[in-house]
MARDRENFI-947210 format. One record per atom (N, C-alpha, C): z, x, y; residue number from 1. Coordinates in steps of 0.001 Angstrom, whole numbers, plus 500000, padded with zeros to 6 digits. Atoms other than C-alpha are relative to their C-alpha. Example, Ala and Ser with C-alpha at 12.3 -4.5 7.8 and 13.67 -1.06 7.14 Angstrom:
# residues 2
(atom (500000,500890,498810),1)
(atom (507800,512300,495500),1)
(atom (500000,500900,501200),1)
(atom (499940,499180,498810),2)
(atom (507140,513670,498940),2)
(atom (500730,499230,501090),2)
This chain:
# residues 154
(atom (500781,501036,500642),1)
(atom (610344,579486,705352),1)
(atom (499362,499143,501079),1)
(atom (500894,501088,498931),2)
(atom (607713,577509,707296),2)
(atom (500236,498586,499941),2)
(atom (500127,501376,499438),3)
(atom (607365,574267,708668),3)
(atom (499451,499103,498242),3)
(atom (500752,500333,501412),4)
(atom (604693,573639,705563),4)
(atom (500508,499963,498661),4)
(atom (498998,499779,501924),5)
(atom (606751,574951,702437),5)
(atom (501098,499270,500308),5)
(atom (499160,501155,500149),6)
(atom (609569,572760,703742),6)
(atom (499511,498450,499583),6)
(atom (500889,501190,500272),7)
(atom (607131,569766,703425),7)
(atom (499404,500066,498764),7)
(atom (500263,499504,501172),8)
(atom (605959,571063,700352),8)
(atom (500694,499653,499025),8)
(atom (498659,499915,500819),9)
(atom (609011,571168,698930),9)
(atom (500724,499187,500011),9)
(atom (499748,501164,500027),10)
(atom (610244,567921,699981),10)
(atom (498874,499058,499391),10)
(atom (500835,501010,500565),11)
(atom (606877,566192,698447),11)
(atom (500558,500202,498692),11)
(atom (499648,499958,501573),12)
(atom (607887,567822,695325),12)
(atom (500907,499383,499122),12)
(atom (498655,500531,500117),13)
(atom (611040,566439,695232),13)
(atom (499589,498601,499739),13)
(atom (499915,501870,500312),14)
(atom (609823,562838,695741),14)
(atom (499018,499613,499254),14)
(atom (500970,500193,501108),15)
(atom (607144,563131,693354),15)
(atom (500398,499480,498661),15)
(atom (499570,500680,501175),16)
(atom (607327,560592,690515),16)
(atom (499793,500454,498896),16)
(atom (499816,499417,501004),17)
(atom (608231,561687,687215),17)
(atom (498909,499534,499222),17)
(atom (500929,499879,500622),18)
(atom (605407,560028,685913),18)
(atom (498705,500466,499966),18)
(atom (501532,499521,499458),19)
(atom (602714,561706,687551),19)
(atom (500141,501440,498870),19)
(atom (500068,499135,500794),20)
(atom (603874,564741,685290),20)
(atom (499017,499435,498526),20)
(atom (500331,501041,500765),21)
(atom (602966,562256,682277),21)
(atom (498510,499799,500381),21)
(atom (501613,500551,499710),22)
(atom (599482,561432,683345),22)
(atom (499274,501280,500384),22)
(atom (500928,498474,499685),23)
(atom (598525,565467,684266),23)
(atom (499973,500546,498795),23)
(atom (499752,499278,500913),24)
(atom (599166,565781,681202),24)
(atom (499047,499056,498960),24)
(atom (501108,500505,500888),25)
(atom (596740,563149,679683),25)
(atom (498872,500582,500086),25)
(atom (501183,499298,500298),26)
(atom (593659,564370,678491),26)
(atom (498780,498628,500248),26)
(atom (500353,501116,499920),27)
(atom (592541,560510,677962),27)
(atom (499412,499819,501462),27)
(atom (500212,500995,498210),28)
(atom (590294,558969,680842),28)
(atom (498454,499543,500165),28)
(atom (501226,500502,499601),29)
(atom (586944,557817,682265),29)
(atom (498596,501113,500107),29)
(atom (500833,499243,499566),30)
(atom (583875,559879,682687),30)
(atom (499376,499950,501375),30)
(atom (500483,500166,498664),31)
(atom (583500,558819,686343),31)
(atom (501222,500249,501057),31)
(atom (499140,499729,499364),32)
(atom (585571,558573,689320),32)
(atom (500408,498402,500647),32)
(atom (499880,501137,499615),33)
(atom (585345,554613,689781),33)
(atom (501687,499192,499496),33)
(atom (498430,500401,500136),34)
(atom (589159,553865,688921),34)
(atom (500681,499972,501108),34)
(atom (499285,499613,498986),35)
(atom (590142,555274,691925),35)
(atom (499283,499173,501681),35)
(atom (500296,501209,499162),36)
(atom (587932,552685,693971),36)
(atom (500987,498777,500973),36)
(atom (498423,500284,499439),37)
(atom (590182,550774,696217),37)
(atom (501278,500175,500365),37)
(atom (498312,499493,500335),38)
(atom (593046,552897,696109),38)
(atom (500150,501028,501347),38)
(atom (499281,499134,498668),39)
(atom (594609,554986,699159),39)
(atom (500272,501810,499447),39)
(atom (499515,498447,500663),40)
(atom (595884,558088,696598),40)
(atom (499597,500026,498716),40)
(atom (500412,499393,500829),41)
(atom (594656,560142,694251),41)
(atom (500908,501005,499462),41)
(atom (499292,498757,500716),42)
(atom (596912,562361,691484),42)
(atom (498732,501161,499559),42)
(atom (501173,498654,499922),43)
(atom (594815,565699,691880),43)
(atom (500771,500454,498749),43)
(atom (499469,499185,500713),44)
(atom (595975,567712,688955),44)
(atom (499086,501577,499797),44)
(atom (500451,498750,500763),45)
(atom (595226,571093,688681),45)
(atom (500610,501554,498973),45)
(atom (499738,499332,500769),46)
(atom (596012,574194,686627),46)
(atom (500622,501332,500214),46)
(atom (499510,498372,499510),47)
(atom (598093,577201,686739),47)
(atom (499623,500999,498892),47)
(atom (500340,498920,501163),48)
(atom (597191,580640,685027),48)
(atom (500408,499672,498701),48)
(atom (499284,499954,501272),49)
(atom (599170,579903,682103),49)
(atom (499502,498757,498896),49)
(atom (500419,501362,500407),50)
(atom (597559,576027,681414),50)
(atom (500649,499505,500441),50)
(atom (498812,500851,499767),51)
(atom (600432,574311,683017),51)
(atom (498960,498894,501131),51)
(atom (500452,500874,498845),52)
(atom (599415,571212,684653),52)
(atom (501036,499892,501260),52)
(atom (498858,500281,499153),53)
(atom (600393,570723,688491),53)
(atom (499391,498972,500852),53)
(atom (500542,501413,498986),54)
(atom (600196,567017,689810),54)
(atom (500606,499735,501288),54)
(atom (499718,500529,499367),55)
(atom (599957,566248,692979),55)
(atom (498977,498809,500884),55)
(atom (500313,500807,499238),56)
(atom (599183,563364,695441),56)
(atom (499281,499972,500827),56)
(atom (501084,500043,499072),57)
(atom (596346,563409,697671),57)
(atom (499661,498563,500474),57)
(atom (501073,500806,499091),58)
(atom (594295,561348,700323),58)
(atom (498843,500734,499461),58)
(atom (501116,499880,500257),59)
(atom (590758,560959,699163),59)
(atom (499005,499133,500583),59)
(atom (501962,500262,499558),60)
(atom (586641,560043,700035),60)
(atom (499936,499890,498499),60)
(atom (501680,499995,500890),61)
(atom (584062,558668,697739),61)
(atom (499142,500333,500406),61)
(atom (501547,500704,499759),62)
(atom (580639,558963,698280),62)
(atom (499470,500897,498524),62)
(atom (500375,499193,501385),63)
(atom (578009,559984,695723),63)
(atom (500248,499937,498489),63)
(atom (499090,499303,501264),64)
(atom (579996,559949,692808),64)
(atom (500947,501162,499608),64)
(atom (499397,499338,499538),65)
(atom (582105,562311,694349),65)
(atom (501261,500406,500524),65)
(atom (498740,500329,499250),66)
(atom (585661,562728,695368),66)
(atom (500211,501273,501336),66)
(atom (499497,499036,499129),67)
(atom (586447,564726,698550),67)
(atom (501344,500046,500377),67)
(atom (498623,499583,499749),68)
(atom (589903,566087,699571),68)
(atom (500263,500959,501324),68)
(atom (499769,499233,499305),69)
(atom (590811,567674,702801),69)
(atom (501774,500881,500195),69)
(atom (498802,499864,500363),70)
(atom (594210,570093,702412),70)
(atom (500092,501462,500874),70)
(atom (499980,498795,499557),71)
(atom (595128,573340,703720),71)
(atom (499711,501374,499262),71)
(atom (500512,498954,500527),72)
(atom (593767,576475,702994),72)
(atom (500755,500807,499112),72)
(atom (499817,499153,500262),73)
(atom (595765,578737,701838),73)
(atom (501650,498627,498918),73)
(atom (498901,500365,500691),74)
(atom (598051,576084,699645),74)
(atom (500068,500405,498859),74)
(atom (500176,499937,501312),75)
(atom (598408,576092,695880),75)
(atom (498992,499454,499106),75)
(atom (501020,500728,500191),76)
(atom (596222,573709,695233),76)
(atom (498644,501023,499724),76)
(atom (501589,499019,499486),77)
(atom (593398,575604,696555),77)
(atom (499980,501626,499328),77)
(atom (500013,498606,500404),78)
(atom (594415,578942,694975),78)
(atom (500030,499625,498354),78)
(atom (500504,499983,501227),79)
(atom (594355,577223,691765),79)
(atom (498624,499737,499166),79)
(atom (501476,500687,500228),80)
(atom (590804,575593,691942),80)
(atom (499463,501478,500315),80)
(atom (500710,498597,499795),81)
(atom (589590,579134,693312),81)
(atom (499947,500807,498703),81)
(atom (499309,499582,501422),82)
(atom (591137,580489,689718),82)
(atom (499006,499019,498797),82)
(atom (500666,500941,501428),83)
(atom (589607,577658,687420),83)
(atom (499906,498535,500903),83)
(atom (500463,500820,499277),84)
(atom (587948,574741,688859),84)
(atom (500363,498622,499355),84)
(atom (499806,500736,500731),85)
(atom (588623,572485,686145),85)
(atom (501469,498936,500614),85)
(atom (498708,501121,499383),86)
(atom (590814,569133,687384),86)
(atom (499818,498642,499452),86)
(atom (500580,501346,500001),87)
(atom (591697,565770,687012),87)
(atom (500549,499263,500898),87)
(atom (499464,500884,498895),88)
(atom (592344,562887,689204),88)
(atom (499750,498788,499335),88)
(atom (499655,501157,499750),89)
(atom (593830,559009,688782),89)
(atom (500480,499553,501213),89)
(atom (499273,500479,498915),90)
(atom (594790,556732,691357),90)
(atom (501428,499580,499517),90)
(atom (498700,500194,500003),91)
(atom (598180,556679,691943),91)
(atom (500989,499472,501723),91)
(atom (499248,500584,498769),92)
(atom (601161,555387,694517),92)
(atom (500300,501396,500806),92)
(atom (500249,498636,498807),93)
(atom (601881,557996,697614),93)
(atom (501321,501240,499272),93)
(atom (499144,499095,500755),94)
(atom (604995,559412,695444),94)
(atom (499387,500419,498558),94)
(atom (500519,499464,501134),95)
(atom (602481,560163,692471),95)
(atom (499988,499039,498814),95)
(atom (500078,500778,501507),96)
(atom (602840,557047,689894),96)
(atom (498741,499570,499913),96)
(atom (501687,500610,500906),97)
(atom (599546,556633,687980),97)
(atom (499991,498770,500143),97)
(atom (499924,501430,500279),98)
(atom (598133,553385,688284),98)
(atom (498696,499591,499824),98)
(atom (500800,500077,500630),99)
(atom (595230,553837,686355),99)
(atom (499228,501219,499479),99)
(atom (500363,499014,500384),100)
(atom (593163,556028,684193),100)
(atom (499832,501184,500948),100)
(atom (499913,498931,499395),101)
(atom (592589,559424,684647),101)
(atom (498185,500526,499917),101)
(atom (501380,499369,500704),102)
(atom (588840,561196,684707),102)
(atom (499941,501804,500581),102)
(atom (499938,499349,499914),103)
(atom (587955,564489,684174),103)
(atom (499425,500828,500921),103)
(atom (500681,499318,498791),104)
(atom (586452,566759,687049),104)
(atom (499579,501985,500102),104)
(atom (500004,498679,499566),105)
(atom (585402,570145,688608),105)
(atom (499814,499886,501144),105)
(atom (500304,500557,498700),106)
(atom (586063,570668,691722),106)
(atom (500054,502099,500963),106)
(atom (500173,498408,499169),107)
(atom (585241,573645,694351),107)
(atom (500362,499812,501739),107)
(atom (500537,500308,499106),108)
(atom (585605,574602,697910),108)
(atom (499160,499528,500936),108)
(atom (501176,499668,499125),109)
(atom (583135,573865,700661),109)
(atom (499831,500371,500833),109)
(atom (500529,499130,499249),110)
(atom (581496,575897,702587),110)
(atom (500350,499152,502016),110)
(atom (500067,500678,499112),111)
(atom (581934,575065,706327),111)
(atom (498685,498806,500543),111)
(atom (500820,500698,499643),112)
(atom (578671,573860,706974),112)
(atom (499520,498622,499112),112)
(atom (499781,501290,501229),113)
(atom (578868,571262,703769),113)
(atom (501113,498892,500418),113)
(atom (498716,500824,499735),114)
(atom (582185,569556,705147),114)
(atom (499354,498806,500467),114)
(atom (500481,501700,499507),115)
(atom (580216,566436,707309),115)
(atom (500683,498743,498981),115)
(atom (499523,501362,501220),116)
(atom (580028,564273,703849),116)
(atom (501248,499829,499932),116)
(atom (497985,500338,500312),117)
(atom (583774,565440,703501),117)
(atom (500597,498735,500626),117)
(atom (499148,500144,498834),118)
(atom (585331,564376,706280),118)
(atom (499630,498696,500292),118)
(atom (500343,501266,499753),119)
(atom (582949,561099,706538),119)
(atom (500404,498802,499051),119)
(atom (500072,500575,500857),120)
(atom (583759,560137,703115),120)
(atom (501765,499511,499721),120)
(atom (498616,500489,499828),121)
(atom (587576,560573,703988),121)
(atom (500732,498738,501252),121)
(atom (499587,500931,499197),122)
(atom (587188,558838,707209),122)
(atom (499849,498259,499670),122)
(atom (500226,501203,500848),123)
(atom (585659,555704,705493),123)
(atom (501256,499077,499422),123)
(atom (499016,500432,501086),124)
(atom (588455,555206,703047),124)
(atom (502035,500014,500928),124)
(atom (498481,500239,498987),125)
(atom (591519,555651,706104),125)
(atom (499580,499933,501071),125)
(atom (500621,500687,498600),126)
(atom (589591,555198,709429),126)
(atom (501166,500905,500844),126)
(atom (499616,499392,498997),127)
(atom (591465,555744,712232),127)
(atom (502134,500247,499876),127)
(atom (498894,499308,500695),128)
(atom (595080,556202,710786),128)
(atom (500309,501372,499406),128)
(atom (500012,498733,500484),129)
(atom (594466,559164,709177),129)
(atom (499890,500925,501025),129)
(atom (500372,498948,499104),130)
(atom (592887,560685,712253),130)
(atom (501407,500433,500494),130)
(atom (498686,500469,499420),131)
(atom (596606,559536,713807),131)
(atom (500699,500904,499588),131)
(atom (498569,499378,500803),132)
(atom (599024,561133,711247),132)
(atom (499284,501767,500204),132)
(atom (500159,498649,499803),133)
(atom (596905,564318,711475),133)
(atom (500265,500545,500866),133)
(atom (499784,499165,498707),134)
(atom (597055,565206,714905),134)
(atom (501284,499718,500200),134)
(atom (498634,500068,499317),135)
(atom (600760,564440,714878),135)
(atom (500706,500651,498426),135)
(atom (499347,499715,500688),136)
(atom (602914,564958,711704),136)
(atom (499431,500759,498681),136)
(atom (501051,499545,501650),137)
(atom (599860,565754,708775),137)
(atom (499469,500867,500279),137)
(atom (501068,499234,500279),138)
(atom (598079,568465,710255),138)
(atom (500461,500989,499156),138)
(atom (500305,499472,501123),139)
(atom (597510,571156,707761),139)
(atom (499242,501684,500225),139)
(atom (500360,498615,499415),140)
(atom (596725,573998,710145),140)
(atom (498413,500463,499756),140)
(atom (501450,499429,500191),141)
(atom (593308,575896,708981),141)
(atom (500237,499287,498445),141)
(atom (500456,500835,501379),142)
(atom (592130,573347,706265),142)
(atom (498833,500294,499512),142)
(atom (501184,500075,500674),143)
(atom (589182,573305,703870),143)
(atom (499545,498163,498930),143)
(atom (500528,501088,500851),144)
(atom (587436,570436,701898),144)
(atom (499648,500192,498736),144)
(atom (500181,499737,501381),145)
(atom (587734,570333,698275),145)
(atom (498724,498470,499555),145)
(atom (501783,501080,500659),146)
(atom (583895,568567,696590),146)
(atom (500814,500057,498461),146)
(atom (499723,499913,501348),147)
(atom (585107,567395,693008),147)
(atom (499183,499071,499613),147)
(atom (501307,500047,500702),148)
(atom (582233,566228,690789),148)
(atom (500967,499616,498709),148)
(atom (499390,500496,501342),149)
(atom (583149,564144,687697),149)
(atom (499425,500930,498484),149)
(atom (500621,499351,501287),150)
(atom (582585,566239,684308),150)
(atom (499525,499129,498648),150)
(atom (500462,501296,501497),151)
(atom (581956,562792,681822),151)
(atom (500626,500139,499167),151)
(atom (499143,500650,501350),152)
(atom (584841,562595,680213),152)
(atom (500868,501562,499780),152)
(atom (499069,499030,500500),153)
(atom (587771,564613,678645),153)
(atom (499464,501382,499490),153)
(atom (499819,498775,500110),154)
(atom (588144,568083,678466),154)
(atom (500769,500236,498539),154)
């Protein structure tokens, strides 16, 4: 077992029971302005079966846009590749909602698309983020998830 699925597997663990509860609302905003001010984002996305799976992210605005930088080859990313369909509230770094939810689609991007990413994440954590990455957060061969608000419940 890697370095990563141990970390994995310890987020899971400290992930708040109510973030299940809120991946599971349908209820929410047609934008992405809830999550204004806020440090974390509950990503939720979907497994083959419909099962919601919430987790905790660092996020970017710009646009009307949420960006996400994560590692490639996680779950996450193999479920948005599968069905694009997501949602995201802001929540605390262990996953408690702490405000609506809105509905989304969200996709890879391409390497040469990442800039906005990466500018829109540096914005919102500056030079901290850069910090924790190159020491305890990196994420090995990462990609940038573009999620695009869909206007409302699914």
């Amino acid at each position: 077992m890697g370095l990563m699925e141990l970390q994995n597997r310890l987020y899971d663990r400290m992930r708040h029971r109510d973030a299940f509860r809120a991946a599971a609302d349908r209820r929410g905003r047609p934008d992405f302005s809830a999550l204004e001010g806020h440090k974390y984002a509950l990503l939720t996305t979907f497994r083959a079966s419909g099962d919601p799976v919430p987790t905790p992210v660092w996020f970017g605005l710009s646009s009307g846009r949420a960006y996400v930088r994560t590692g490639a080859e996680v779950g996450k990313v193999k479920r948005i590749r599968r069905d694009p369909r997501v949602r995201l509230c802001p929540c605390t770094v262990r996953g408690r909602p702490l405000g609506p939810s809105s509905e989304g689609r969200a996709r890879v991007l391409p390497a040469d698309l990442e800039q906005p990413a990466e500018a829109a994440l540096r914005d919102n954590y500056g030079l901290g983020r850069r910090l924790y990455e190159r020491t305890a957060g990196s994420v090995g061969d990462a990609v940038y998830l573009e999620i695009a608000p869909s206007g409302g419940a699914t």
